[in-house]
PDB file with SEQRES, HELIX, SHEET and CRYST1 records, atoms N, CA, C and O in Angstrom:
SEQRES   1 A   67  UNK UNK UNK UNK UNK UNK UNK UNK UNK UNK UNK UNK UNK          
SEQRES   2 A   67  UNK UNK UNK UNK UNK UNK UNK UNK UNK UNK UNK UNK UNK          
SEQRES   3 A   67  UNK UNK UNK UNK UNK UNK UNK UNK UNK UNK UNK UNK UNK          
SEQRES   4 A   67  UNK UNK UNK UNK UNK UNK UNK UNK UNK UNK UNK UNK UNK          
SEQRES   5 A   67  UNK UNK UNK UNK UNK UNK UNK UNK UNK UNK UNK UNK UNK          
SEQRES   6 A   67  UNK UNK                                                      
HELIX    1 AA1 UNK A    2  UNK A   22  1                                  21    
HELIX    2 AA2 UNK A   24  UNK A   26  5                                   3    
HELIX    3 AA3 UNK A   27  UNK A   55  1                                  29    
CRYST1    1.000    1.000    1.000  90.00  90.00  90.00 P 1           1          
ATOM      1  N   UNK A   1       5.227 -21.912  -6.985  1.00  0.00           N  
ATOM      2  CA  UNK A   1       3.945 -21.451  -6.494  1.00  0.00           C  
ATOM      3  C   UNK A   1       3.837 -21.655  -4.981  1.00  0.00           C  
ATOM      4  O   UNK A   1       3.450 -20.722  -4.279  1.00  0.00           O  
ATOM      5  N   UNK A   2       4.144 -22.767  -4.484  1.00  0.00           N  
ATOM      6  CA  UNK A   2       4.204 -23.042  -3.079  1.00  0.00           C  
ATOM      7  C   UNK A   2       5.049 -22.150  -2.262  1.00  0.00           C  
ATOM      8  O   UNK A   2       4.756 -21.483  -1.270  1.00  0.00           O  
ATOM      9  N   UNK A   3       6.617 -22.340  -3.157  1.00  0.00           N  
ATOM     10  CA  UNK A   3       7.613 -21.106  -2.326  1.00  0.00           C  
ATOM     11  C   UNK A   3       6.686 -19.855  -2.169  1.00  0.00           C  
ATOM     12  O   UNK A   3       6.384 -19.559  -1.013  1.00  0.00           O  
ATOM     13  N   UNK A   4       6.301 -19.248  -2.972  1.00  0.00           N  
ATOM     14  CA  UNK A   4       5.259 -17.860  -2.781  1.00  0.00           C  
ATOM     15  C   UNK A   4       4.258 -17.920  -2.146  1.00  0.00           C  
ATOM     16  O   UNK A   4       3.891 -16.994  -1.423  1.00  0.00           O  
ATOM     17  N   UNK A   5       3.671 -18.920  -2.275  1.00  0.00           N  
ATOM     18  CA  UNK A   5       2.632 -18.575  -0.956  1.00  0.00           C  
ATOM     19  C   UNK A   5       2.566 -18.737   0.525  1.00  0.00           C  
ATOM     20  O   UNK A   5       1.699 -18.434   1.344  1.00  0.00           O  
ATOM     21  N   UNK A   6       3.873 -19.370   0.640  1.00  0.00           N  
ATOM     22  CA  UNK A   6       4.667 -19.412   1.914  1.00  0.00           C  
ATOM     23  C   UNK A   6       5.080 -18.390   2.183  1.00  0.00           C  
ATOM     24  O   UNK A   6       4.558 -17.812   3.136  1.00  0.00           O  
ATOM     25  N   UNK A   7       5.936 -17.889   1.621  1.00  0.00           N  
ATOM     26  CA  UNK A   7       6.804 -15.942   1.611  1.00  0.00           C  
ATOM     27  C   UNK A   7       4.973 -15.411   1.728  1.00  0.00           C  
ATOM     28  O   UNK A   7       4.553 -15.153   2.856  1.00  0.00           O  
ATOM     29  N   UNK A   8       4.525 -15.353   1.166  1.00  0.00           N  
ATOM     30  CA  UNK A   8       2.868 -14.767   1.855  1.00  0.00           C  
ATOM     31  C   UNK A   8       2.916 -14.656   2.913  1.00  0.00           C  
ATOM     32  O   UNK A   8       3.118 -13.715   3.681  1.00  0.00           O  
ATOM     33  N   UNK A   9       2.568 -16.450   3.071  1.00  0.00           N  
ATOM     34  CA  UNK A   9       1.916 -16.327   4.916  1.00  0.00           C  
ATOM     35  C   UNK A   9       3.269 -15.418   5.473  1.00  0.00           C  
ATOM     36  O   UNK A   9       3.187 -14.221   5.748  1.00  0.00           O  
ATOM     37  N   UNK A  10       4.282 -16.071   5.560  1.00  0.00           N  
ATOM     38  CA  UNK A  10       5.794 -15.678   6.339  1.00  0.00           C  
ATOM     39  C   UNK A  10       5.762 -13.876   6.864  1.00  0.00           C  
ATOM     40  O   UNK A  10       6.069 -13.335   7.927  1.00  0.00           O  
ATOM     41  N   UNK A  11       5.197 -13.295   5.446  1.00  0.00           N  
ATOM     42  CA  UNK A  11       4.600 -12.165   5.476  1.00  0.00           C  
ATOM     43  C   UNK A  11       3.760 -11.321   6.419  1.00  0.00           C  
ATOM     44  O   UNK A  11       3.987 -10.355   7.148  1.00  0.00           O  
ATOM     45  N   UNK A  12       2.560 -12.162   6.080  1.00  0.00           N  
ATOM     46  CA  UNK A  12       1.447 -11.748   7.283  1.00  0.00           C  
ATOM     47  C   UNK A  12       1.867 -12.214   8.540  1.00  0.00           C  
ATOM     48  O   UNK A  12       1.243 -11.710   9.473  1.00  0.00           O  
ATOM     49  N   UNK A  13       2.821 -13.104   8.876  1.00  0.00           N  
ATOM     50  CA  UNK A  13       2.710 -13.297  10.558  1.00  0.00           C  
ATOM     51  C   UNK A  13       3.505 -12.456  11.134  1.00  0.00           C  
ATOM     52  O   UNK A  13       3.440 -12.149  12.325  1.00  0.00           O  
ATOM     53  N   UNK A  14       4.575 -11.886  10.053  1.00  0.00           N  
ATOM     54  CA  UNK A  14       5.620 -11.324  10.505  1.00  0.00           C  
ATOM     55  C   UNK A  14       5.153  -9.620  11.086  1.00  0.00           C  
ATOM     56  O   UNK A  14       5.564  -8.984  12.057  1.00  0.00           O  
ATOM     57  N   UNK A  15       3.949  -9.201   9.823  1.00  0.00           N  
ATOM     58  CA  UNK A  15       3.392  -7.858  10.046  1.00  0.00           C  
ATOM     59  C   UNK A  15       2.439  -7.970  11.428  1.00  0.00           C  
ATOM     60  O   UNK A  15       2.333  -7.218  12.397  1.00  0.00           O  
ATOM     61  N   UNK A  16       1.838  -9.159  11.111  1.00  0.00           N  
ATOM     62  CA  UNK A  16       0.793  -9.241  12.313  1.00  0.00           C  
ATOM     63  C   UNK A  16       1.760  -9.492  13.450  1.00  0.00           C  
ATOM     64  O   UNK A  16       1.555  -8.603  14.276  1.00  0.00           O  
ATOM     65  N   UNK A  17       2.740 -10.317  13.877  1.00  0.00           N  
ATOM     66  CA  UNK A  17       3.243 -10.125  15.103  1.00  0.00           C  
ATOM     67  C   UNK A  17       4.014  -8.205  15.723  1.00  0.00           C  
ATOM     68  O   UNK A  17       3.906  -7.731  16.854  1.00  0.00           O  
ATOM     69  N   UNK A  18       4.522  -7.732  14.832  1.00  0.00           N  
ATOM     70  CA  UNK A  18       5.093  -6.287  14.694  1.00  0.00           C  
ATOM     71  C   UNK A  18       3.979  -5.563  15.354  1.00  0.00           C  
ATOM     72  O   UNK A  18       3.964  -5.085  16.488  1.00  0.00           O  
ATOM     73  N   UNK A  19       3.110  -5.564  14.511  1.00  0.00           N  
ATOM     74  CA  UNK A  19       1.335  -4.988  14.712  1.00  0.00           C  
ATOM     75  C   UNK A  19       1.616  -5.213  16.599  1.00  0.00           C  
ATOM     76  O   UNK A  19       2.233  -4.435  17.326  1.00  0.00           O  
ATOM     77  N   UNK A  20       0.969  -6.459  16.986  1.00  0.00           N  
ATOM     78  CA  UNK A  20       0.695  -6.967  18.443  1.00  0.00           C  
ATOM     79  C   UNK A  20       1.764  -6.511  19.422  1.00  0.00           C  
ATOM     80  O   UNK A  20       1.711  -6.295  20.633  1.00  0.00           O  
ATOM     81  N   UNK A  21       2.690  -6.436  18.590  1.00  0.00           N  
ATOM     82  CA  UNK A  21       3.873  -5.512  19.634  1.00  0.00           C  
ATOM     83  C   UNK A  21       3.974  -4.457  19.945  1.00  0.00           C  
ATOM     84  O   UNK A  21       4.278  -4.172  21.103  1.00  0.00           O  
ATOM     85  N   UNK A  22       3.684  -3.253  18.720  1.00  0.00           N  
ATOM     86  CA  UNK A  22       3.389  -1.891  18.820  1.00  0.00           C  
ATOM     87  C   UNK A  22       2.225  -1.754  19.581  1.00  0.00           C  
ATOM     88  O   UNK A  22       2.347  -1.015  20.559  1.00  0.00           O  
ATOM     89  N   UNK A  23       1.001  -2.322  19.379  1.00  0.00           N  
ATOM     90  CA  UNK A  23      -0.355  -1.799  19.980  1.00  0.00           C  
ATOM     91  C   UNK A  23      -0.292  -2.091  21.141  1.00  0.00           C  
ATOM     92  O   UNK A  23      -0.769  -1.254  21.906  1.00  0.00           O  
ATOM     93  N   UNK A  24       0.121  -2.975  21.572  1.00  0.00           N  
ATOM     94  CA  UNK A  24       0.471  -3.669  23.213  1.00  0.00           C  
ATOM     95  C   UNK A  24      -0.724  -3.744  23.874  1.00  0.00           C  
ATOM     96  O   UNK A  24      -1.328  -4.642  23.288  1.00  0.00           O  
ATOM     97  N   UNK A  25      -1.506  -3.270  24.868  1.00  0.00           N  
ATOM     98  CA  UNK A  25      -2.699  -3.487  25.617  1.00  0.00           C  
ATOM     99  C   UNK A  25      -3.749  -3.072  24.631  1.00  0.00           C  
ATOM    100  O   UNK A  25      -4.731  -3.807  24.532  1.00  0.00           O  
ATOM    101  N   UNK A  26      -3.688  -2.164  24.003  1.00  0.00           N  
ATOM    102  CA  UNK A  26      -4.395  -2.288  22.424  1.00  0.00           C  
ATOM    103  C   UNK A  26      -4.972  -2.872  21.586  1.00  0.00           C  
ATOM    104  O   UNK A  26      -5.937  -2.562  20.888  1.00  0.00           O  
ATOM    105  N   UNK A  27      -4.178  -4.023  21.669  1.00  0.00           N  
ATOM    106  CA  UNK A  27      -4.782  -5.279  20.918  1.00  0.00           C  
ATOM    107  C   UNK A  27      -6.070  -5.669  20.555  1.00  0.00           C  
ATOM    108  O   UNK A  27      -6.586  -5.721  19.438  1.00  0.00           O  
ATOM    109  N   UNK A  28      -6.416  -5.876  21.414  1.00  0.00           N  
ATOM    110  CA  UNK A  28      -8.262  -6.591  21.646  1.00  0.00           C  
ATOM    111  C   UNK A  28      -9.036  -5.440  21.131  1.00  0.00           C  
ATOM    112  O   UNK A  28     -10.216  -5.539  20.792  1.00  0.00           O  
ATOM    113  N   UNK A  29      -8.295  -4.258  21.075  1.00  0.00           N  
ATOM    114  CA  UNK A  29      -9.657  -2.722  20.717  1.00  0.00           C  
ATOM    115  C   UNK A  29      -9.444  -2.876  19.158  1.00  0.00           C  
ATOM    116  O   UNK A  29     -10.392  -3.012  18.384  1.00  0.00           O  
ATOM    117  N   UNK A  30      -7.855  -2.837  18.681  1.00  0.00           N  
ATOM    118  CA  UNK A  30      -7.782  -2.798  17.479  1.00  0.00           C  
ATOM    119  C   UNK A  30      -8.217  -3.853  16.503  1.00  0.00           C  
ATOM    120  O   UNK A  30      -8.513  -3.571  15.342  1.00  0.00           O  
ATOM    121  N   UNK A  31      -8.249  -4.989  16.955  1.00  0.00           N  
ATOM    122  CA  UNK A  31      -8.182  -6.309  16.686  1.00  0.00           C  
ATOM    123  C   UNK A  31     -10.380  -6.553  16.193  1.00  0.00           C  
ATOM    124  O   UNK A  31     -10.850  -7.032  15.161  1.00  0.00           O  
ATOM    125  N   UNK A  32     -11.139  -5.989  17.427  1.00  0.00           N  
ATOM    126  CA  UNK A  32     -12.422  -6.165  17.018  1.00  0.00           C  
ATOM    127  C   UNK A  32     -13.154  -5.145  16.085  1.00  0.00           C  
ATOM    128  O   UNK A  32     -14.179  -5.425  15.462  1.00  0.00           O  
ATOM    129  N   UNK A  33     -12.344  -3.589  16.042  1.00  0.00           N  
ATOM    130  CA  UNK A  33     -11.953  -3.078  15.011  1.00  0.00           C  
ATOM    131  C   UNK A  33     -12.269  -3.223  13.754  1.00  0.00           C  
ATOM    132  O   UNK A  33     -13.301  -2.953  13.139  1.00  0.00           O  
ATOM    133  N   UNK A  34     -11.197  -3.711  13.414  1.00  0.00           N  
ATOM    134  CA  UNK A  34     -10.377  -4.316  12.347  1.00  0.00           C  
ATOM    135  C   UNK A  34     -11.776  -5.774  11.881  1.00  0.00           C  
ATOM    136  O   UNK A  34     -12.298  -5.875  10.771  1.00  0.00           O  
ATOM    137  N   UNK A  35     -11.983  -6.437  12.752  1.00  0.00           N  
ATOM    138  CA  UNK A  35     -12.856  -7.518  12.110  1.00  0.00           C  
ATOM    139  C   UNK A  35     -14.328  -6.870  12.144  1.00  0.00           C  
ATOM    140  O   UNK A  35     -15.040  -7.375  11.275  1.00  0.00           O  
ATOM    141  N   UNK A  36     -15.080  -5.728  13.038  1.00  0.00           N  
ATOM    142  CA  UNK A  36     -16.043  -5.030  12.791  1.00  0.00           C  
ATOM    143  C   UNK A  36     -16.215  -4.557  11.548  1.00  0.00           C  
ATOM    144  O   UNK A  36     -17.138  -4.839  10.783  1.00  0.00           O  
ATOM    145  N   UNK A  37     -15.273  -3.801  11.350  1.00  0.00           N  
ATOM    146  CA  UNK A  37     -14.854  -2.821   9.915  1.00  0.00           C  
ATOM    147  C   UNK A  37     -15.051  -4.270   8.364  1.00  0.00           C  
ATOM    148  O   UNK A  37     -15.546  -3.959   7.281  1.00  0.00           O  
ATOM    149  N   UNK A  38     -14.648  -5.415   8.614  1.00  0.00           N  
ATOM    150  CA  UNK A  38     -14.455  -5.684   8.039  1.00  0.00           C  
ATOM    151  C   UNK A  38     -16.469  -7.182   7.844  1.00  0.00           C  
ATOM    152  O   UNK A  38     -16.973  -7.870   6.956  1.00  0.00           O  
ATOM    153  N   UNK A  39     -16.680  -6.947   8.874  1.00  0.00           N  
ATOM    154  CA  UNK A  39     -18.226  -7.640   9.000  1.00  0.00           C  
ATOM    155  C   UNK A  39     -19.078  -6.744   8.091  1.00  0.00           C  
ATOM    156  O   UNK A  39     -19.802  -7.269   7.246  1.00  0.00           O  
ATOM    157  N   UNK A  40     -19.001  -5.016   8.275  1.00  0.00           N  
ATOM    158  CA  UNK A  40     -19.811  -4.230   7.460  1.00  0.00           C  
ATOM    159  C   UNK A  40     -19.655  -4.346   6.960  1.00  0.00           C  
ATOM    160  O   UNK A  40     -20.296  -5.297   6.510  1.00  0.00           O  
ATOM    161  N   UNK A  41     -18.745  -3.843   6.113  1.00  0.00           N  
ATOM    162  CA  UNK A  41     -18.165  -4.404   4.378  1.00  0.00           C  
ATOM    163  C   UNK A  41     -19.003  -5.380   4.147  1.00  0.00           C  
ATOM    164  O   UNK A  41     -20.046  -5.022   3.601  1.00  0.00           O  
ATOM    165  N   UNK A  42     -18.839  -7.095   4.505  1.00  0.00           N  
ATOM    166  CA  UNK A  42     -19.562  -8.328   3.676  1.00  0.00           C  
ATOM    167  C   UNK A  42     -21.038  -8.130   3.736  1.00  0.00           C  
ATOM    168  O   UNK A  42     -21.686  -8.161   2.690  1.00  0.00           O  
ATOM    169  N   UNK A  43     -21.799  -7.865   5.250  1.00  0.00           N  
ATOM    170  CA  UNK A  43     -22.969  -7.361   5.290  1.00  0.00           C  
ATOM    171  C   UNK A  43     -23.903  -6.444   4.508  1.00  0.00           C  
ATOM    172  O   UNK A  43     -25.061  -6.664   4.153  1.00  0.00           O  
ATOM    173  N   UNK A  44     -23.071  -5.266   4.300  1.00  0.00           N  
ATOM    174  CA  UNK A  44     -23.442  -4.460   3.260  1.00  0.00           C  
ATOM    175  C   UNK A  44     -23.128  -4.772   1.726  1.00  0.00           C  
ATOM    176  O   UNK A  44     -23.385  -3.859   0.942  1.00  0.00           O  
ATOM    177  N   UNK A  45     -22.771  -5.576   1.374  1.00  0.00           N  
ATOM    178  CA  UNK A  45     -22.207  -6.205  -0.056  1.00  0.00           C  
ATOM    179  C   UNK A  45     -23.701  -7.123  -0.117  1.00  0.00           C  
ATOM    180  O   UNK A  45     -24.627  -6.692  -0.805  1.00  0.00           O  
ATOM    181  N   UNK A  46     -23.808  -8.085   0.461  1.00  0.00           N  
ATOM    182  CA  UNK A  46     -24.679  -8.992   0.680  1.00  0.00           C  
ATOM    183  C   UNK A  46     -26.120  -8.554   0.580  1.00  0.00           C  
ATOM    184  O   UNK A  46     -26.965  -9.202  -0.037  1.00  0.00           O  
ATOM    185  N   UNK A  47     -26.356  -7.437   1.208  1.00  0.00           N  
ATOM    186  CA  UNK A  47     -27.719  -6.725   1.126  1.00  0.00           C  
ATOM    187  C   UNK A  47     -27.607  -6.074   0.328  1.00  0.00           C  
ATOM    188  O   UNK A  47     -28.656  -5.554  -0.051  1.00  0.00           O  
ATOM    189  N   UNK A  48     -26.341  -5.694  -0.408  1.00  0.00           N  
ATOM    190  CA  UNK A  48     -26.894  -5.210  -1.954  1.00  0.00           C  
ATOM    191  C   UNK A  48     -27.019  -5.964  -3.278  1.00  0.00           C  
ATOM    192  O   UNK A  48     -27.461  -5.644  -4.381  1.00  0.00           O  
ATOM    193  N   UNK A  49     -26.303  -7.430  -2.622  1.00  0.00           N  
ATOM    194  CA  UNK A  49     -26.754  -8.320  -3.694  1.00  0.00           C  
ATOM    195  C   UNK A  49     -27.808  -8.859  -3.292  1.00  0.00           C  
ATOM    196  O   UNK A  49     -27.991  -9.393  -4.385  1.00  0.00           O  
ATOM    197  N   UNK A  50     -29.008  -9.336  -2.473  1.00  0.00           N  
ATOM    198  CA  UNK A  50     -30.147  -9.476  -2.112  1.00  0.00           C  
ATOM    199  C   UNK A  50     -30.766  -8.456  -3.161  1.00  0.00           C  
ATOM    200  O   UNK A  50     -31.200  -8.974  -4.190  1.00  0.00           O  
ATOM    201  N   UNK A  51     -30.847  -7.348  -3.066  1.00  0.00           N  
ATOM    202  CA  UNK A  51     -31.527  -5.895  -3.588  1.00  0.00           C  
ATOM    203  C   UNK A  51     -31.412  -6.129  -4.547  1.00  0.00           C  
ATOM    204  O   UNK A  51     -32.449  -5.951  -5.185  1.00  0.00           O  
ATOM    205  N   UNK A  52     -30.433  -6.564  -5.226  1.00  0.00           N  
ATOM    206  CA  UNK A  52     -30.417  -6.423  -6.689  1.00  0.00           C  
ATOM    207  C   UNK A  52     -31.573  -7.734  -7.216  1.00  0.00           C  
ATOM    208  O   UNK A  52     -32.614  -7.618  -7.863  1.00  0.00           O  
ATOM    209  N   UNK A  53     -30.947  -8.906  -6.679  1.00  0.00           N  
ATOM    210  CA  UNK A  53     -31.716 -10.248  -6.897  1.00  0.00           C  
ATOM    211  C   UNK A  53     -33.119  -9.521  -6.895  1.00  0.00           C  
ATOM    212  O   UNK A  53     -33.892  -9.408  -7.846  1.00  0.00           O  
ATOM    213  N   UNK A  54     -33.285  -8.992  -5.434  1.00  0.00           N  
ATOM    214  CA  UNK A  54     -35.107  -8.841  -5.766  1.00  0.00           C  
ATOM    215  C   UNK A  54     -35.712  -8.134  -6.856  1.00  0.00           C  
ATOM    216  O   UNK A  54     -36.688  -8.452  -7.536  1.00  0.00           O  
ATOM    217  N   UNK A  55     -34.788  -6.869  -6.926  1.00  0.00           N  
ATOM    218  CA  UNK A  55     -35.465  -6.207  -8.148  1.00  0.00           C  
ATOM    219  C   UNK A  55     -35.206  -6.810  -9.335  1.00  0.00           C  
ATOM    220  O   UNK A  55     -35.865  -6.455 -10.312  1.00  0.00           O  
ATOM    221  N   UNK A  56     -34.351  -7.677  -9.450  1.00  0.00           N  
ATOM    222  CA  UNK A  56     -34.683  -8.584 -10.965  1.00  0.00           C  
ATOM    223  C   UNK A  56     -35.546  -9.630 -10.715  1.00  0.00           C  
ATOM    224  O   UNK A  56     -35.594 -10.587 -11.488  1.00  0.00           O  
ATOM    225  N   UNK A  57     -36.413  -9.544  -9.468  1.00  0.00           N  
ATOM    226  CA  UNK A  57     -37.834 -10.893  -9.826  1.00  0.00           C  
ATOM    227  C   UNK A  57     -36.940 -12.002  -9.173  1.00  0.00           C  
ATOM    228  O   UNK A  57     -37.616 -12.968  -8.817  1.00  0.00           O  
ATOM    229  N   UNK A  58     -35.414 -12.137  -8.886  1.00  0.00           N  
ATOM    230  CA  UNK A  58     -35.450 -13.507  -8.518  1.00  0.00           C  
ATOM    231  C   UNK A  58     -36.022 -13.976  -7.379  1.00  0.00           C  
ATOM    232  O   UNK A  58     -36.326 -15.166  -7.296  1.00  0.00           O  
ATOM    233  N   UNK A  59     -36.191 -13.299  -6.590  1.00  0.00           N  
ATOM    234  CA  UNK A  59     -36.464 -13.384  -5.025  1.00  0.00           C  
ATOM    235  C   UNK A  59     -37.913 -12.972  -4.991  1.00  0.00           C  
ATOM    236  O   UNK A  59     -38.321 -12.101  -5.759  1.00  0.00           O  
ATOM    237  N   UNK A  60     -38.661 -13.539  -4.169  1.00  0.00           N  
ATOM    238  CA  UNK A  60     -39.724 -12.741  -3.200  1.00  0.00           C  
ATOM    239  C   UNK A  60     -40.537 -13.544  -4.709  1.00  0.00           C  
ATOM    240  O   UNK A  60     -40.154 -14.310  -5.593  1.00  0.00           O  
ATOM    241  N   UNK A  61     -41.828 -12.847  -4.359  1.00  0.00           N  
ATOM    242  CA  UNK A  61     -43.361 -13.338  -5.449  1.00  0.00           C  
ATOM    243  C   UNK A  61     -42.883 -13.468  -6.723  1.00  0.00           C  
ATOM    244  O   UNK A  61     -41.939 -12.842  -7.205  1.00  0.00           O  
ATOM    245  N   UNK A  62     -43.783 -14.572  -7.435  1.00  0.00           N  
ATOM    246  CA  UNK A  62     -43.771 -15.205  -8.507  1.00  0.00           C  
ATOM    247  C   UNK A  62     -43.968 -13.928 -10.085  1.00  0.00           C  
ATOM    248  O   UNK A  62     -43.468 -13.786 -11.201  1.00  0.00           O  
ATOM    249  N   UNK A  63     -45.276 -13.089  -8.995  1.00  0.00           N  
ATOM    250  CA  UNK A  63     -45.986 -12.169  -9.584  1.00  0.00           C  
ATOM    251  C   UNK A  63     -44.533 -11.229 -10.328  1.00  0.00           C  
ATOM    252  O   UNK A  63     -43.322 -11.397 -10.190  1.00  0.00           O  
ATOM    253  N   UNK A  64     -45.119 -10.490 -10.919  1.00  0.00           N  
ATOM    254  CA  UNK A  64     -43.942  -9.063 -11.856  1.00  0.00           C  
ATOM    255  C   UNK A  64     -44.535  -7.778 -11.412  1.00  0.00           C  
ATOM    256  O   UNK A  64     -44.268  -6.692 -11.925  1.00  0.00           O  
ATOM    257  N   UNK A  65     -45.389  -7.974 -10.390  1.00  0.00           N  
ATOM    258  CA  UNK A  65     -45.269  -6.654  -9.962  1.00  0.00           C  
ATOM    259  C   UNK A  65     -44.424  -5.845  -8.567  1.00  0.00           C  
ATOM    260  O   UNK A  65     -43.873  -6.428  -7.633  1.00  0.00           O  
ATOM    261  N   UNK A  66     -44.481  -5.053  -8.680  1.00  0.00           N  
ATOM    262  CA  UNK A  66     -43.140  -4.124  -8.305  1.00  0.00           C  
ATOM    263  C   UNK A  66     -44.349  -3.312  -6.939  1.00  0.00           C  
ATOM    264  O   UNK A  66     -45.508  -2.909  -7.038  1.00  0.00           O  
ATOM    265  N   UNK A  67     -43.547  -3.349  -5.962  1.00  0.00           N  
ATOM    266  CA  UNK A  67     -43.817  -2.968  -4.733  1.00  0.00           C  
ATOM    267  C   UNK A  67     -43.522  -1.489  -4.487  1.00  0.00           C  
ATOM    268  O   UNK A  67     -43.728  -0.995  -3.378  1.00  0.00           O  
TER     269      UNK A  67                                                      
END                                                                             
């Protein structure tokens, strides 16, 4: 289990260094990118699990009525 998740990482540094070589001055555009792209995603996941919570009553007023 350990050998494999080593060959993992070994993996990702190897793609991610390749990556930083090809893009060259690139980097920093692709790089905030890449973690932008990837902030929407959780953000938008998150506010749809909020949404859901509220409309099942967990969140917000005690009351059962619907807004």
């Amino acid at each position: 289990m350990q050998l494999l998740r080593l060959a993992g990482l070994a993996a990702v540094l190897i793609v991610s260094l390749l990556f930083a070589v090809f893009v060259g001055d690139q980097g920093p555009w692709y790089f905030a990118w890449v973690i932008g792209t990837i902030m929407i995603i959780l953000i938008s996941g998150a506010g749809a699990i909020l949404l859901d919570a509220q409309q099942d009553g967990k969140i917000g007023s005690s009351s059962n009525q619907e807004v």
